[in-house]
N, CA, C and O atoms as CSV, one atom per row, in Angstrom:
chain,resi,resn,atom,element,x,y,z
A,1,UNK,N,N,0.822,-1.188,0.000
A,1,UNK,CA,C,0.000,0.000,0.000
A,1,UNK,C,C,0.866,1.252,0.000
A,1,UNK,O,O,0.310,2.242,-0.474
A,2,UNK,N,N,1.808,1.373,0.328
A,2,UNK,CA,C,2.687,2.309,0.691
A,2,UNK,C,C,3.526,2.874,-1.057
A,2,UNK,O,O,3.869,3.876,-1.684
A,3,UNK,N,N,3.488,1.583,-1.119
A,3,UNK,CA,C,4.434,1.806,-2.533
A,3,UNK,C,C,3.010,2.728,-3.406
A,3,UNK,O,O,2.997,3.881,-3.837
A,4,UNK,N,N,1.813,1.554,-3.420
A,4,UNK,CA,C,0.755,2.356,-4.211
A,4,UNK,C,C,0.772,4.092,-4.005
A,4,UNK,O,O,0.521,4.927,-4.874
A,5,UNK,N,N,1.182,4.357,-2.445
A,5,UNK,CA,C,0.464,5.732,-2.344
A,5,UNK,C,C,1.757,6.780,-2.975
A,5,UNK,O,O,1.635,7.932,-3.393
A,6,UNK,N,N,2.956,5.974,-2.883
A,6,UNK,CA,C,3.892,7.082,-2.775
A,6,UNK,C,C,3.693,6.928,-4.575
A,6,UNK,O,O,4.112,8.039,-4.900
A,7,UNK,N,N,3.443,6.469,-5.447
A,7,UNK,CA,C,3.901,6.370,-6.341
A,7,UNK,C,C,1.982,7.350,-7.169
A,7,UNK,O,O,1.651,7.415,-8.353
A,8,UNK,N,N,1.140,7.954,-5.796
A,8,UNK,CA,C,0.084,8.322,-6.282
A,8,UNK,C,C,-0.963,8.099,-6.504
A,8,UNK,O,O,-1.768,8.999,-6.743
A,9,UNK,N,N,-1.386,6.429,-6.495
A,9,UNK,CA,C,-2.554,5.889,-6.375
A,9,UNK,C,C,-3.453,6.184,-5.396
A,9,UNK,O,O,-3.141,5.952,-4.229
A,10,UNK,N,N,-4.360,6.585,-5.623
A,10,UNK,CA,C,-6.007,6.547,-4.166
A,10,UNK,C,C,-6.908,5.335,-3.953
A,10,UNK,O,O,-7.677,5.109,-3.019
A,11,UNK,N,N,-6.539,4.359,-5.408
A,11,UNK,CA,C,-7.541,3.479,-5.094
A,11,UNK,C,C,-6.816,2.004,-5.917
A,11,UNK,O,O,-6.119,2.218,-6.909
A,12,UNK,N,N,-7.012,0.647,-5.477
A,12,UNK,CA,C,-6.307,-0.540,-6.300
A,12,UNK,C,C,-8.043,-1.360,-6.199
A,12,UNK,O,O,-9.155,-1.428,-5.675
A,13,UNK,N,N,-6.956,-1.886,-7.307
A,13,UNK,CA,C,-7.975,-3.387,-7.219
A,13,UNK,C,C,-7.261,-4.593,-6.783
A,13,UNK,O,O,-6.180,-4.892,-7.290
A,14,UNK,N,N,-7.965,-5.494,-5.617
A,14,UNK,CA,C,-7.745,-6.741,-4.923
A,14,UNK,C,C,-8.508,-7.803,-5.396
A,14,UNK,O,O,-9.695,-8.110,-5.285
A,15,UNK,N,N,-7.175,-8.477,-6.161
A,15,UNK,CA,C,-7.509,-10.083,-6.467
A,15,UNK,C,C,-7.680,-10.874,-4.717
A,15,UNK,O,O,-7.064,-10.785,-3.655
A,16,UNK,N,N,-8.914,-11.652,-5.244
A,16,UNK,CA,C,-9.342,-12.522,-3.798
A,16,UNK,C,C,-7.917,-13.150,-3.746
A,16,UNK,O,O,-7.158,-12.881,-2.815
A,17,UNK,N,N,-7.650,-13.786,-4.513
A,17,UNK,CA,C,-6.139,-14.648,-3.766
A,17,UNK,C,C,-5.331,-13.233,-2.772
A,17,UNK,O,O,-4.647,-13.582,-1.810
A,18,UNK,N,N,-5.407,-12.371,-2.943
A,18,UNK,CA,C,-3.906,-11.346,-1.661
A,18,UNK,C,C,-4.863,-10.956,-0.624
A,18,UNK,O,O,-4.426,-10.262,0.293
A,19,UNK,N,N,-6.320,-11.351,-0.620
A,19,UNK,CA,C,-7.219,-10.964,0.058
A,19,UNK,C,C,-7.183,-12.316,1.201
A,19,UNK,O,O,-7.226,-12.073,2.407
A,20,UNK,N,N,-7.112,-13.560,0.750
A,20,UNK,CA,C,-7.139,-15.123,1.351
A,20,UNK,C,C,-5.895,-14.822,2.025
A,20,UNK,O,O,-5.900,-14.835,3.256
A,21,UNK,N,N,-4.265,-14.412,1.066
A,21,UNK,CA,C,-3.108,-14.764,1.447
A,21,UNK,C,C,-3.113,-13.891,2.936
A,21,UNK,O,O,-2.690,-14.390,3.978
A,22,UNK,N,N,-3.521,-12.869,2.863
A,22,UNK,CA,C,-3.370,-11.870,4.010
A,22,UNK,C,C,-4.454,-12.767,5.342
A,22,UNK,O,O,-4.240,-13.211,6.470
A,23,UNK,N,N,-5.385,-12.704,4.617
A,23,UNK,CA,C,-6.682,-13.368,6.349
A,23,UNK,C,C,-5.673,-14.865,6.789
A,23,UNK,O,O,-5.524,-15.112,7.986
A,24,UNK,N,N,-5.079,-15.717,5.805
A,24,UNK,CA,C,-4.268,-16.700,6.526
A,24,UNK,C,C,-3.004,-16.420,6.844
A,24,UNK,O,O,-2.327,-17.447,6.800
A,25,UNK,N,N,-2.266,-15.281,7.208
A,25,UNK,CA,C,-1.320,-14.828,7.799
A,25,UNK,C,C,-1.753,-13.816,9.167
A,25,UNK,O,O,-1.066,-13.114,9.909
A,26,UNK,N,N,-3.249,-14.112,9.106
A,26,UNK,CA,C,-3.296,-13.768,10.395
A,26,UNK,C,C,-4.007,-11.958,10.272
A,26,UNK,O,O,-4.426,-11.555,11.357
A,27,UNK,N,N,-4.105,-11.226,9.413
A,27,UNK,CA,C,-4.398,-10.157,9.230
A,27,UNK,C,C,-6.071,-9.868,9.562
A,27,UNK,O,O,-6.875,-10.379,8.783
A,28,UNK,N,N,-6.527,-9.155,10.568
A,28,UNK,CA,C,-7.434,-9.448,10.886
A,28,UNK,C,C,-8.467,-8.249,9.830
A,28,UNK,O,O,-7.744,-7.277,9.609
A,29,UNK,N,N,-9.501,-8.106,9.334
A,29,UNK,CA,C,-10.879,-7.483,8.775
A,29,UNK,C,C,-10.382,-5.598,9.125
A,29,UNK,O,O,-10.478,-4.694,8.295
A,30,UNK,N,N,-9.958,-5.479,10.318
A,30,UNK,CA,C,-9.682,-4.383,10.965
A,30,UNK,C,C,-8.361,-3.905,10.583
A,30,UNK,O,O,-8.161,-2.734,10.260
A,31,UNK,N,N,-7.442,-4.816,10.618
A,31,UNK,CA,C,-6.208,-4.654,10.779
A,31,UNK,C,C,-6.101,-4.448,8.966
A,31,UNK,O,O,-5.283,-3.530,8.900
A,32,UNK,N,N,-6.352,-4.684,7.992
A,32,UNK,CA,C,-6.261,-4.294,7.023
A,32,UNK,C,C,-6.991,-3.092,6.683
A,32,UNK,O,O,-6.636,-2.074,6.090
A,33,UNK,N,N,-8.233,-3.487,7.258
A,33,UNK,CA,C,-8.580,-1.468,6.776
A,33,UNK,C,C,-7.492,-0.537,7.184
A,33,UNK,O,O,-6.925,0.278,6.457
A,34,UNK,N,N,-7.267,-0.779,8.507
A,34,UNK,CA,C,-6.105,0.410,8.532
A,34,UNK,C,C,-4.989,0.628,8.005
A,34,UNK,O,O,-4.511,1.756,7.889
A,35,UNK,N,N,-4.442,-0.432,7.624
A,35,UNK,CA,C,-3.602,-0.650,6.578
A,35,UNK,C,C,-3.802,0.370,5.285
A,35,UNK,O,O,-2.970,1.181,4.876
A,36,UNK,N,N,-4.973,0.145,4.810
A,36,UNK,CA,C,-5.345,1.168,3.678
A,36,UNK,C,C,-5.493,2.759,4.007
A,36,UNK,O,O,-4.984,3.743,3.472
A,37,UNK,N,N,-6.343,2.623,5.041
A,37,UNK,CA,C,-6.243,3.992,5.959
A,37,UNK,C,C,-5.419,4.781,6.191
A,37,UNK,O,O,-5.618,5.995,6.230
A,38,UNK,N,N,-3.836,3.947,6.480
A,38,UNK,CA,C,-3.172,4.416,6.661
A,38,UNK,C,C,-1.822,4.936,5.625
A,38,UNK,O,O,-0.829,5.556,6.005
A,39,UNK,N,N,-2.169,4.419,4.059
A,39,UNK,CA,C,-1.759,4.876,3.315
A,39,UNK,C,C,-2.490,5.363,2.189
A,39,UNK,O,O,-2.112,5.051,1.060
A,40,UNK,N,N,-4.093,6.528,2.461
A,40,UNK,CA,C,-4.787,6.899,1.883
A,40,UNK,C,C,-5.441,6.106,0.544
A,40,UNK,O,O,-5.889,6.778,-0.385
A,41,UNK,N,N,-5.470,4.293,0.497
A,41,UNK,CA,C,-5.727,3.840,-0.706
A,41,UNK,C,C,-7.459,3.241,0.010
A,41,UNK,O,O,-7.473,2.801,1.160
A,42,UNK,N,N,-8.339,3.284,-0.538
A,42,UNK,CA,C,-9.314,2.596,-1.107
A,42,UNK,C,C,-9.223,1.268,-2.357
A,42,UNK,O,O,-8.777,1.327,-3.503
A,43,UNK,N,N,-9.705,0.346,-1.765
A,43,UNK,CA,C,-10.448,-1.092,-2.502
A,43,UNK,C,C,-11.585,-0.063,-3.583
A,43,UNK,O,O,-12.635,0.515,-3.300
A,44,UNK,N,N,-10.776,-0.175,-4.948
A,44,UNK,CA,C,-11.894,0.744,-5.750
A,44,UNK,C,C,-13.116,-1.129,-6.376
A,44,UNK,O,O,-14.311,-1.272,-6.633
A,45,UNK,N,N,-12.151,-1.917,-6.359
A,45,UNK,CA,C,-12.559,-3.404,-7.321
A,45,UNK,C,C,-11.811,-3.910,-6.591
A,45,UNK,O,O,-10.826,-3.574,-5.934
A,46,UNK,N,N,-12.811,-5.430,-6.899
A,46,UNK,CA,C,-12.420,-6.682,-6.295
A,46,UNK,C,C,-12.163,-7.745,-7.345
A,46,UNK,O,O,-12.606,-7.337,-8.419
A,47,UNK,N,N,-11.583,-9.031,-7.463
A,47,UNK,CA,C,-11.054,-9.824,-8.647
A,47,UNK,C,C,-10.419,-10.723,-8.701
A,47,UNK,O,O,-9.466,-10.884,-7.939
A,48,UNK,N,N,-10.702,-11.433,-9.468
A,48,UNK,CA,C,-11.720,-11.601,-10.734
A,48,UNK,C,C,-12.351,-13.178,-10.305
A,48,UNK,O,O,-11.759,-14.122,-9.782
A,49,UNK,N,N,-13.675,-13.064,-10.710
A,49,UNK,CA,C,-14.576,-14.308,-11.146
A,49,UNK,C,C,-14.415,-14.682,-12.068
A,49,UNK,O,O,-14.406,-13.925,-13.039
A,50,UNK,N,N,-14.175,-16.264,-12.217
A,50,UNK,CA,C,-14.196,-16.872,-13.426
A,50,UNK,C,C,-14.982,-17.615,-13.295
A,50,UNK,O,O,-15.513,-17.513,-12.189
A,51,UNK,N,N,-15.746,-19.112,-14.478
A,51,UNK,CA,C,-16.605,-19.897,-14.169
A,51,UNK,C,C,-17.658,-20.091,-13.407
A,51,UNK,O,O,-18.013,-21.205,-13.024
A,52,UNK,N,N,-18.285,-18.920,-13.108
A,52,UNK,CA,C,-19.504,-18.520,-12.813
A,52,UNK,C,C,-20.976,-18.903,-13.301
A,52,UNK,O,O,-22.038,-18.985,-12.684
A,53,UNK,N,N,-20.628,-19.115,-14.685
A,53,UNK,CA,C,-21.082,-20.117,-15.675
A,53,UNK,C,C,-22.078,-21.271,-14.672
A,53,UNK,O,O,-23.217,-21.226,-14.206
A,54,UNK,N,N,-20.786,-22.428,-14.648
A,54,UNK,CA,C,-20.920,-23.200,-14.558
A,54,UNK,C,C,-21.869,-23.887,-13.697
A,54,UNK,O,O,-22.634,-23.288,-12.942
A,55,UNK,N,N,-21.799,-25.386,-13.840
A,55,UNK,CA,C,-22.960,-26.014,-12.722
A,55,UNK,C,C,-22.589,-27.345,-12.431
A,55,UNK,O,O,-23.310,-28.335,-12.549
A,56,UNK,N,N,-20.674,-27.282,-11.796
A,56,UNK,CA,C,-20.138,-28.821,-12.061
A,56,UNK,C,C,-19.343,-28.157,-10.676
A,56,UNK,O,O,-19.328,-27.094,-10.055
A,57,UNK,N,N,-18.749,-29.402,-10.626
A,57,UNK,CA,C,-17.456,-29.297,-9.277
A,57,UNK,C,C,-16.350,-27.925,-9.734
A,57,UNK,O,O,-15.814,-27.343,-8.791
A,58,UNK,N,N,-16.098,-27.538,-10.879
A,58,UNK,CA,C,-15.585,-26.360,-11.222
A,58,UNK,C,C,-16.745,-25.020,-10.930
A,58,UNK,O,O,-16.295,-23.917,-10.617
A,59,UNK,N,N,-18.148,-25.227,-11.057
A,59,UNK,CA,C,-18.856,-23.726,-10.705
A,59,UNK,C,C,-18.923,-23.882,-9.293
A,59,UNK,O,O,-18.820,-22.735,-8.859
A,60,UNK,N,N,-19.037,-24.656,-8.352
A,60,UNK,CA,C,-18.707,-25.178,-6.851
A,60,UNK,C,C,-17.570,-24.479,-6.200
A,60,UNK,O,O,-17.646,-24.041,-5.051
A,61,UNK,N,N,-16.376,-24.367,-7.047
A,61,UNK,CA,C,-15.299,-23.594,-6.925
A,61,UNK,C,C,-15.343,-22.158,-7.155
A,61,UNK,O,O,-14.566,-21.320,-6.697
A,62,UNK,N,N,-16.404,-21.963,-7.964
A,62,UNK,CA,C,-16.333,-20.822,-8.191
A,62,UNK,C,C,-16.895,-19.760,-7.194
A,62,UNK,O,O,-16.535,-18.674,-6.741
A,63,UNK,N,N,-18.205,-20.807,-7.050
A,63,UNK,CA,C,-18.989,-20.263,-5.657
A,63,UNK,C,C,-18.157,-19.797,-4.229
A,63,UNK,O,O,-18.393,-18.971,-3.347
A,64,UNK,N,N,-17.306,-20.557,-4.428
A,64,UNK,CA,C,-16.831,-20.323,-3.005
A,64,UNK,C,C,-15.866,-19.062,-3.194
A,64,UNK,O,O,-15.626,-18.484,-2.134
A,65,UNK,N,N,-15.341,-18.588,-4.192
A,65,UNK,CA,C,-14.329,-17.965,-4.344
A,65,UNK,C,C,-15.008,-16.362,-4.714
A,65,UNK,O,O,-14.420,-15.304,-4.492
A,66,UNK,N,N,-16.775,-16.533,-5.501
A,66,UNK,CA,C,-17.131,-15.976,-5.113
A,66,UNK,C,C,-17.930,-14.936,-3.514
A,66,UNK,O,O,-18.226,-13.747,-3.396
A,67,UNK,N,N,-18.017,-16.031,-2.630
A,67,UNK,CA,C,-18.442,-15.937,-1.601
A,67,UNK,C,C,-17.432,-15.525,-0.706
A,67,UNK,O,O,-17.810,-15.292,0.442
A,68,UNK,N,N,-15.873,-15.338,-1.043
A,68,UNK,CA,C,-14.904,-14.822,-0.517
A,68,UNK,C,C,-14.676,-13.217,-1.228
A,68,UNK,O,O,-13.920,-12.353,-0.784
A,69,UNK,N,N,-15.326,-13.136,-2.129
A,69,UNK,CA,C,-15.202,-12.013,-2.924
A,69,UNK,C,C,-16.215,-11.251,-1.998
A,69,UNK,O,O,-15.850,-10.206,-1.458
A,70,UNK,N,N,-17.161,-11.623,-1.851
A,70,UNK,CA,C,-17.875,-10.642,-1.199
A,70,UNK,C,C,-17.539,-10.340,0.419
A,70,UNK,O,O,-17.814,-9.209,0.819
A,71,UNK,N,N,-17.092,-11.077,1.149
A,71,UNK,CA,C,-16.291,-11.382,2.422
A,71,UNK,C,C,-15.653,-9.972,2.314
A,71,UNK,O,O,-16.015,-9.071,3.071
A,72,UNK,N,N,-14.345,-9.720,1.012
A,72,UNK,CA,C,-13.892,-8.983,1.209
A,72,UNK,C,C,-14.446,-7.353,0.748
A,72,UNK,O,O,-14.097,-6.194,0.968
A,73,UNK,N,N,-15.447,-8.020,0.031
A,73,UNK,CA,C,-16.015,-6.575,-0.334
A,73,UNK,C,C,-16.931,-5.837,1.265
A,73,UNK,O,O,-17.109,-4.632,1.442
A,74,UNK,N,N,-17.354,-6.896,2.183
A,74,UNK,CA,C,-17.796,-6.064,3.675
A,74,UNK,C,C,-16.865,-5.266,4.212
A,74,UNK,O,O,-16.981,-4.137,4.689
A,75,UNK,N,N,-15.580,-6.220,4.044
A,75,UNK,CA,C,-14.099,-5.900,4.452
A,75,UNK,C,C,-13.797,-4.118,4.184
A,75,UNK,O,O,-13.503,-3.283,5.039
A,76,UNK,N,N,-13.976,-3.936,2.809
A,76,UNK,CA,C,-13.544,-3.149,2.362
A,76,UNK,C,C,-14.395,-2.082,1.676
A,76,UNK,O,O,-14.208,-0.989,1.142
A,77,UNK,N,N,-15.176,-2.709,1.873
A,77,UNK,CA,C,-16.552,-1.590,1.229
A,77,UNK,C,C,-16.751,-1.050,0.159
A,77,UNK,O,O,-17.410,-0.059,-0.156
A,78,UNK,N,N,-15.681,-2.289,-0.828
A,78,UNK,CA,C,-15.909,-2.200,-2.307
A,78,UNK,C,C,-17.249,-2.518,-2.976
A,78,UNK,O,O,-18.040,-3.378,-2.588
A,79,UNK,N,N,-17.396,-1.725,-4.014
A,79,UNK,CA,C,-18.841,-2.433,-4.844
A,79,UNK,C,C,-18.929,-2.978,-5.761
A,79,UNK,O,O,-19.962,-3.487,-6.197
A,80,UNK,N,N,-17.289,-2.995,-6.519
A,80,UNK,CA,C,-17.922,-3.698,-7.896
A,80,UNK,C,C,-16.504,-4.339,-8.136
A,80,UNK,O,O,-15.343,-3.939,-8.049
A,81,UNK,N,N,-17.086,-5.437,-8.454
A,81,UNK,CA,C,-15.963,-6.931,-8.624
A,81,UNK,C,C,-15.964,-7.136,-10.355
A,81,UNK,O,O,-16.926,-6.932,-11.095
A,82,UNK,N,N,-14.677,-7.572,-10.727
A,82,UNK,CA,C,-14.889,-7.695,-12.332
A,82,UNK,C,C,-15.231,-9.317,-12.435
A,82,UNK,O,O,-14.700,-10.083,-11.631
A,83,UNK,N,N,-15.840,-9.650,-13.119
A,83,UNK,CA,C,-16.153,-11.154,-13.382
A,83,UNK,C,C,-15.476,-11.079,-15.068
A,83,UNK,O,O,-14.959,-10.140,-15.675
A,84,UNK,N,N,-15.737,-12.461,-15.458
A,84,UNK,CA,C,-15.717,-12.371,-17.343
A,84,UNK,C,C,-14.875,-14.370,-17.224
A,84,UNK,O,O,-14.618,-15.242,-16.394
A,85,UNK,N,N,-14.823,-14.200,-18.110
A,85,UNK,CA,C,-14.244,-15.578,-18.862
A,85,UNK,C,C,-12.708,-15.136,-19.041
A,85,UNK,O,O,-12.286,-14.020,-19.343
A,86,UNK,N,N,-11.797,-16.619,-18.703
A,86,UNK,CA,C,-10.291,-16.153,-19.071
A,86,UNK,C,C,-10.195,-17.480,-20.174
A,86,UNK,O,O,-9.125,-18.049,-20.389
A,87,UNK,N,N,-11.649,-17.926,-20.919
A,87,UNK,CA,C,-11.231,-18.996,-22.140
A,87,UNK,C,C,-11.034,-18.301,-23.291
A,87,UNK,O,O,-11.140,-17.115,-23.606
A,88,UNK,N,N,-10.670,-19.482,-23.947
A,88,UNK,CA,C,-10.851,-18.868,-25.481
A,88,UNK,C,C,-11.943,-18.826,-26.387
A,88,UNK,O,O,-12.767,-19.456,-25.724
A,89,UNK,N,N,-12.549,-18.511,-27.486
A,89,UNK,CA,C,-13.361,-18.891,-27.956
A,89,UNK,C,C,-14.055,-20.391,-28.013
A,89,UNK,O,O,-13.299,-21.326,-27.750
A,90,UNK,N,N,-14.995,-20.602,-28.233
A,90,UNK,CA,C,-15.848,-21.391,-27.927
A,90,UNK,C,C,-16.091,-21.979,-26.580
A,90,UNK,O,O,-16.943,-22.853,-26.425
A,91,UNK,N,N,-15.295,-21.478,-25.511
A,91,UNK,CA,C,-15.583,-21.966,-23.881
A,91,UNK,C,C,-16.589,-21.596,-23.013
A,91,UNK,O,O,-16.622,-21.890,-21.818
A,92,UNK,N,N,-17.575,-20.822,-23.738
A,92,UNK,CA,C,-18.558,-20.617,-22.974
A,92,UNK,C,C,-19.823,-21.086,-23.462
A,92,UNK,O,O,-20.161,-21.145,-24.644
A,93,UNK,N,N,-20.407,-21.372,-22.584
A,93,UNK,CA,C,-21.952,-21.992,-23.298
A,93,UNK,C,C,-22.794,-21.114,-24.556
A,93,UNK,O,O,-22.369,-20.406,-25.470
A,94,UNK,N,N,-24.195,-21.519,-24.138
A,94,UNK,CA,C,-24.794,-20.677,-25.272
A,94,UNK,C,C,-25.226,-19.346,-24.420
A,94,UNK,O,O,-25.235,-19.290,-23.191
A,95,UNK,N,N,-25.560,-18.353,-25.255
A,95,UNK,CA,C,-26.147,-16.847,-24.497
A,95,UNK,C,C,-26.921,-17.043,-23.801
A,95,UNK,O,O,-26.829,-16.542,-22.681
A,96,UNK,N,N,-27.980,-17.819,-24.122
A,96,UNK,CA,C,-29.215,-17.810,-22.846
A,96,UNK,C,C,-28.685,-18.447,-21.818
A,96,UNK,O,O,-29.144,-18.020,-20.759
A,97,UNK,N,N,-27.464,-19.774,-21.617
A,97,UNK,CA,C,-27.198,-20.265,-20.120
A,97,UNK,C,C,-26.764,-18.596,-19.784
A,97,UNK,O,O,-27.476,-17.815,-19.154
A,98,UNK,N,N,-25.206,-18.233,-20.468
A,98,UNK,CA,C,-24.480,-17.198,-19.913
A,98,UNK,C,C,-25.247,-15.969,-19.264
A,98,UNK,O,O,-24.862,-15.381,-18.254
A,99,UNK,N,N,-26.405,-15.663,-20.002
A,99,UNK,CA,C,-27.254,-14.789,-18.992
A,99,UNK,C,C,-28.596,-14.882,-18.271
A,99,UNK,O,O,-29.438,-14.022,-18.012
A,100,UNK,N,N,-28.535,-16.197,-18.029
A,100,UNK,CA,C,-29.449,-16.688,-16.814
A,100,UNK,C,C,-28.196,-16.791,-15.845
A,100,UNK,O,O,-28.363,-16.181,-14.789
A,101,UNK,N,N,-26.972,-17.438,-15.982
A,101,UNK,CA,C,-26.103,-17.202,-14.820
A,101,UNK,C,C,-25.891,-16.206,-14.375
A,101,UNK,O,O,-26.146,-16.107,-13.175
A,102,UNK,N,N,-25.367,-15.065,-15.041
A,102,UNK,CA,C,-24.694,-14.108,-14.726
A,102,UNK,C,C,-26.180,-13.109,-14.117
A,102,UNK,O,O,-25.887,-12.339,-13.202
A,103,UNK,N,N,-27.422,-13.098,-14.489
A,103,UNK,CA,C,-28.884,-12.623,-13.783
A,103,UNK,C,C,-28.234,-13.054,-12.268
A,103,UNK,O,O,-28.041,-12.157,-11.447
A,104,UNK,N,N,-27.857,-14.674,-11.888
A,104,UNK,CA,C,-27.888,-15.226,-10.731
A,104,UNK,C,C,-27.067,-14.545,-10.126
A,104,UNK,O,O,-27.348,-13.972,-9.073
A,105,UNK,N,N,-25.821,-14.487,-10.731
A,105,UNK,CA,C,-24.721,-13.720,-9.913
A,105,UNK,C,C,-25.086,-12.289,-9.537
A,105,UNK,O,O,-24.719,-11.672,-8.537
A,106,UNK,N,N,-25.775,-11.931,-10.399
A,106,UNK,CA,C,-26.240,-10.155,-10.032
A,106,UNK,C,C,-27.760,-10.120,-8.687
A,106,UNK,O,O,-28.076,-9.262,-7.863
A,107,UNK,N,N,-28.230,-11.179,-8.953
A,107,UNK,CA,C,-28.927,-11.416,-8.137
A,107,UNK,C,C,-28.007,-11.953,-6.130
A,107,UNK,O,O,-28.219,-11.623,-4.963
A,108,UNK,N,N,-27.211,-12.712,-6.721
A,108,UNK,CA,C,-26.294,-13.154,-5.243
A,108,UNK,C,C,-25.710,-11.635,-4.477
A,108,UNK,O,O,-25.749,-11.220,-3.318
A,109,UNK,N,N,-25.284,-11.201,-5.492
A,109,UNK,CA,C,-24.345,-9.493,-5.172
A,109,UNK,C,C,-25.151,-8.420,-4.957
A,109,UNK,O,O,-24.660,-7.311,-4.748
């Protein structure tokens, strides 16, 4: 955070993985706000959802990683998380699954 501020930033975006790495080193909900607090940065975004899609032991994963996304968005009092696909063409279903899911996800958030 420090580096962010000196170098001018007010606001980052937090991938859930440095969000997990920090709560299992012990960093408590509190103890990171001030962290930010204390080097004028704001949680502008949270990130990224992938397979959101889905409805297998991979969207299961996703769930949960979403459900840590929002963990940290109480945390931090961010509002808007980027989701999207990291496949290539043809890896996503057809339009009508992709936006009956993504309804769900806007509906969960």
């Amino acid at each position: 955070m420090a580096a962010a501020a000196t170098a001018g930033f007010t606001a980052i975006g937090l991938a859930v993985e440095d969000y997990q790495a920090c709560r299992e080193r012990g960093l408590s909900p509190a103890t990171l706000r001030q962290i930010l607090a204390d080097s004028g940065i704001v949680v502008a975004e949270l990130e990224f959802l992938t397979n959101w899609w889905r409805d297998d032991a991979v969207g299961k994963q996703a769930r949960r990683i979403e459900e840590q996304l929002y963990a940290a968005a109480d945390v931090f009092g961010a509002r808007h998380m980027n989701v999207g696909s990291i496949g290539g063409p043809g890896t996503l279903p057809t339009l009508a699954v992709v936006a009956e899911q993504f309804a769900a996800l806007c509906d969960r958030a």
